[in-house]
Residue frames relative to the residue before (quaternion, step in Angstrom):
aa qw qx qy qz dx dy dz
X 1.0000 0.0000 0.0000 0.0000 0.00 0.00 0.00
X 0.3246 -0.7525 0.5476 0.1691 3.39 -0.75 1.11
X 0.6831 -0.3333 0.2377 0.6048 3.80 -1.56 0.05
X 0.8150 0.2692 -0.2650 0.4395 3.57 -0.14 -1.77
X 0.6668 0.4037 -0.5611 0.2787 3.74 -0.23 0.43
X 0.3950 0.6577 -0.4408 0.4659 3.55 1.77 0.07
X 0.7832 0.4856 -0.1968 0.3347 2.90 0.48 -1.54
X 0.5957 0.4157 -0.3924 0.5642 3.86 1.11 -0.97
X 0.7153 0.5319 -0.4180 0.1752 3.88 0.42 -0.20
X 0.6161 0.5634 -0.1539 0.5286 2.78 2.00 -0.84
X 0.5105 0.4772 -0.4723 0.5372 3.30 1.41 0.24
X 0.5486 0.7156 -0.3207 0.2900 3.49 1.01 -1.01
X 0.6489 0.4926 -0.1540 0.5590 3.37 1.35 -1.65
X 0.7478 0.3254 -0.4383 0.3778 3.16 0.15 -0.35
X 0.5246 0.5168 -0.4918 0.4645 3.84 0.66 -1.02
X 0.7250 0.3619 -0.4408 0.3862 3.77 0.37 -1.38
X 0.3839 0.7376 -0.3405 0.4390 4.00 0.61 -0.55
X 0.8209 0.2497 -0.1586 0.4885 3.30 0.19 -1.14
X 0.7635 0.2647 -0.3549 0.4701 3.58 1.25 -0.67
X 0.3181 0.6010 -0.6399 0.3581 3.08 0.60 1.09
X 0.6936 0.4541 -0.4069 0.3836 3.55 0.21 -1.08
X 0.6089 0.3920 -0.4197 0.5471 3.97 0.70 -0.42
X 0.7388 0.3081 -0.5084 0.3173 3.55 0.03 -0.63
X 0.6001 0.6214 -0.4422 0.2412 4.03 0.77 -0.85
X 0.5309 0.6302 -0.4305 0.3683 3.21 1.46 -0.22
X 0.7523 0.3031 -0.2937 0.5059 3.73 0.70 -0.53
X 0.4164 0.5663 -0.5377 0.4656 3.88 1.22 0.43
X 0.6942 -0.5246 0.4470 0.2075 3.11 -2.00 0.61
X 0.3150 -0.7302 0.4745 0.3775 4.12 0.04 0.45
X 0.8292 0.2461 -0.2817 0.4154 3.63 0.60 -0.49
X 0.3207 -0.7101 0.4464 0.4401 4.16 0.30 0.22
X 0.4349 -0.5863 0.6720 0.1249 3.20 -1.70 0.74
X 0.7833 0.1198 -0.5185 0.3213 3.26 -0.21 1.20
X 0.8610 -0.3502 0.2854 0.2335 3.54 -1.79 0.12
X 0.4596 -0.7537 0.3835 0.2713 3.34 -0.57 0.61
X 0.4757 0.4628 -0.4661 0.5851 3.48 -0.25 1.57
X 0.6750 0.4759 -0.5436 0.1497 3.20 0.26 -2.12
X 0.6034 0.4758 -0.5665 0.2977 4.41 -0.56 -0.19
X 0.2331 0.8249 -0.3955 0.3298 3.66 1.30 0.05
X 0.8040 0.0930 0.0755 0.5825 2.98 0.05 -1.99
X 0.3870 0.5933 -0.5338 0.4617 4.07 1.00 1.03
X 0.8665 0.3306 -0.1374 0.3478 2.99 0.13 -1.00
X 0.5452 -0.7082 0.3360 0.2972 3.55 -0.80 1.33
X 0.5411 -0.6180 0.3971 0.4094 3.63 -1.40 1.00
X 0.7316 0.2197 -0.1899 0.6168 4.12 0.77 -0.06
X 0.5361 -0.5926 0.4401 0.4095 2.71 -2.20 0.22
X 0.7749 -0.3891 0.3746 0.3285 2.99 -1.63 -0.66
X 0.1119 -0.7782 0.5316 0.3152 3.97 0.01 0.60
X 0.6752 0.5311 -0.2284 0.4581 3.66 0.54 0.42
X 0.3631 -0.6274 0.5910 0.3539 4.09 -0.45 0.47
X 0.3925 -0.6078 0.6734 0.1521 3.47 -1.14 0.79
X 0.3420 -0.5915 0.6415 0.3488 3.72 -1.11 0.75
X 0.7604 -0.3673 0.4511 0.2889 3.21 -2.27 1.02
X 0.8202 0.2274 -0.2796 0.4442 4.05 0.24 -0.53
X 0.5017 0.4993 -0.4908 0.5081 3.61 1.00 0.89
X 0.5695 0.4929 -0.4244 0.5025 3.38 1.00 -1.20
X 0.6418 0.4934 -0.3483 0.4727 4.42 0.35 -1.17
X 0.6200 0.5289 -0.2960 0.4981 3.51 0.45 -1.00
X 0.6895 0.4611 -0.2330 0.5076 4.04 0.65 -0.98
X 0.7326 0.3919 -0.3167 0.4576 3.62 1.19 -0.82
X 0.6154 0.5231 -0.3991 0.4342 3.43 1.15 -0.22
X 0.8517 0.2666 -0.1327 0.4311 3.29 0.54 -0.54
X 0.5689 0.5126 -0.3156 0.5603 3.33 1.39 0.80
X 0.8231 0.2487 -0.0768 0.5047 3.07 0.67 -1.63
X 0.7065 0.4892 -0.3781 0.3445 3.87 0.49 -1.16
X 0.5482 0.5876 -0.4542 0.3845 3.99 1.40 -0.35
X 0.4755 0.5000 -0.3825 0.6144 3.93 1.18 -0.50
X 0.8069 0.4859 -0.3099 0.1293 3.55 -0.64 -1.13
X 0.2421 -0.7849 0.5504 0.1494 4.07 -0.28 1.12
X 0.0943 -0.8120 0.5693 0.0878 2.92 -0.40 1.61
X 0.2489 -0.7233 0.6340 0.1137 4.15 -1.18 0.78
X 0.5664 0.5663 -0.5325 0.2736 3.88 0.90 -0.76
């Protein structure tokens, strides 16, 4: 990752950051699934390659935010 693709990402996080706090409002407070379930998400190796910045987001939405108790 070079300077300006740091930089457009780290703008990225934050905008996405901030619409988080508006979206957790319409998200469940306690998650709805089972403890483990990122287990069988998440691939048996890594990646030999850098993943682009809107796969990595794409991977947290649908991996990570289904686990995540939101309170905001």
């Amino acid at each position: 990752m070079n300077g300006k693709e740091f930089i457009s990402s780290s703008e990225a996080m934050t905008n996405i950051l901030s619409i988080m706090q508006k979206i957790f409002r319409d998200r469940r407070v306690l998650p709805d699934v089972e403890p483990g379930y990122i287990r069988d998400l998440l691939p048996n190796h890594l990646p030999e390659e850098p993943q682009k910045f809107e796969a990595i987001m794409e991977d947290i939405e649908k991996i990570i935010m289904p686990g995540i108790q939101s309170f905001l």
